[in-house]
N, C-alpha and C positions, 0 to 999 in steps of 0.2 A: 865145713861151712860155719859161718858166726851165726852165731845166733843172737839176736837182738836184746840191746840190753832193755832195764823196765822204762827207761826216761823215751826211748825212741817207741818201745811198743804202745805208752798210754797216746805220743804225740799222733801215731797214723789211727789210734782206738778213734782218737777225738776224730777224726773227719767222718764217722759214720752216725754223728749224732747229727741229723735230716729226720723230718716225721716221716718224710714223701720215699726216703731212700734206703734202702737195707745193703750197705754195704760190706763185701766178703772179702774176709785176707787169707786166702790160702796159704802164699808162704808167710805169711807172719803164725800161722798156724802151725806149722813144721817148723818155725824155728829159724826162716831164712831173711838174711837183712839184704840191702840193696848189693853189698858186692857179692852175697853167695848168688843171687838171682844172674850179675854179668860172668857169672863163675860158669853156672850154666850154659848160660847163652853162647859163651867163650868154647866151654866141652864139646857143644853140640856142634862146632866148627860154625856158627852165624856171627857173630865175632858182634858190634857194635853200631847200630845202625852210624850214619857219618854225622845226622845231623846230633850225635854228643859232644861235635867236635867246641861247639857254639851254643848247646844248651845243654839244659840239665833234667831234662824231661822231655816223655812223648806228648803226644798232643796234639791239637789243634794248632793249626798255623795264625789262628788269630785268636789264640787262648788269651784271657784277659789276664792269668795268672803270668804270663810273658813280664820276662824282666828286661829293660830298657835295652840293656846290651845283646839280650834275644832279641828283640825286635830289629836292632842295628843288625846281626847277621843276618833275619829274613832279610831286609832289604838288599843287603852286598849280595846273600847268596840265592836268592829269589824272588827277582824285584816285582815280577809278575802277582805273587801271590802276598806281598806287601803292600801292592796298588788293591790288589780285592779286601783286604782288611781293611784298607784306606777308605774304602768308597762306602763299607758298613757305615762310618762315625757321621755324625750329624751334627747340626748346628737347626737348633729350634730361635727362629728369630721374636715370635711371640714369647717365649717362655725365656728365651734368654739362655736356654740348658746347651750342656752341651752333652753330646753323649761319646764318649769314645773309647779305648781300650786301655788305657791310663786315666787315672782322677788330674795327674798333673798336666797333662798337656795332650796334643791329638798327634796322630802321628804323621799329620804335615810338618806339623811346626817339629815332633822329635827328627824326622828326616833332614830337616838343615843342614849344610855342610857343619858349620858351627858348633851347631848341638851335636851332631855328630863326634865331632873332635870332642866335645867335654865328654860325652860319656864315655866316651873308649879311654880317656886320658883318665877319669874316675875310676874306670875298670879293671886298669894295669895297675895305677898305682893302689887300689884291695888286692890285685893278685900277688902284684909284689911283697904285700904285706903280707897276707896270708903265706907265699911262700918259704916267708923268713922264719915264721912259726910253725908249717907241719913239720909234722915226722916225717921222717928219711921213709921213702919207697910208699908214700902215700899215693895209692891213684890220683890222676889228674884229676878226671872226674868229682873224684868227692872233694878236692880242692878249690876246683870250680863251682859244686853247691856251697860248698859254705863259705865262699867271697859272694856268691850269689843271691844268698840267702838274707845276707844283708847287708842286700841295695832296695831294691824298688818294689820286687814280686810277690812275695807274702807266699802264702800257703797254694798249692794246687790243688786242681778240683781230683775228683774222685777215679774220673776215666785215665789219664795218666799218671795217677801219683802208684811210684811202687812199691 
């Protein structure tokens, strides 16, 4: 298995600086990076949960850490629990706030056919770029974080990041 180099180990160190939170990395302890952990997962015959197909992490279904084109698969692939993230966001008409799962926009307005189209159009054409730059027999997956990584979502909270 790889063992993680120091740029990746201080970045996952940084997510347990919380006063309120004492955060543990077992396998970052042993030595194990995100593909020895699907290595595992792969040995033990549990192969990949499906929703890797469209994100990059586990988690909540209305994790705020969701990047734009995650949220476009909740919706196509469970439009149900798209509408219950939906009905969290608020609009404060005294205050004028809004409060929603994104700073840029709520996820009515990201659900538009329109918006729709831009961000998947946004998405392929980083995928496609990024494709032209990995290496040969790169998993999909880490091809996918890191076209993912920078677009919209920023860092994950502690309970899914692996």
């Amino acid at each position: 298995m790889k063992h993680l180099s120091g740029k990746t180990r201080r970045h996952r160190k940084g997510l347990e600086q919380k006063d309120n939170i004492k955060s543990v990395f077992p396998f970052i302890e042993d030595g194990i990076d995100k593909t020895g952990v699907f290595k595992i997962i792969n040995e033990a015959g549990l192969g990949l949960p499906k929703y890797y197909e469209w994100r990059t992490r586990s988690g909540c279904y209305f994790c705020f850490f969701q990047r734009k084109i995650e949220w476009v698969g909740l919706l196509e692939r469970h439009p149900e629990l798209f509408e219950r993230a939906k009905a969290y966001e608020k609009f404060d008409p005294i205050s004028g706030k809004k409060f929603t799962w994104n700073q840029s926009e709520s996820l009515e307005e990201l659900s538009h056919p329109e918006r729709i189209a831009e961000i998947k159009a946004m998405h392929a054409k980083k995928m496609e770029k990024e494709k032209t730059q990995a290496a040969v027999n790169k998993p999909l997956h880490e091809v996918l974080e890191e076209v993912l990584d920078g677009q919209d979502g920023g860092p994950s909270c502690n309970i899914c990041h692996l």
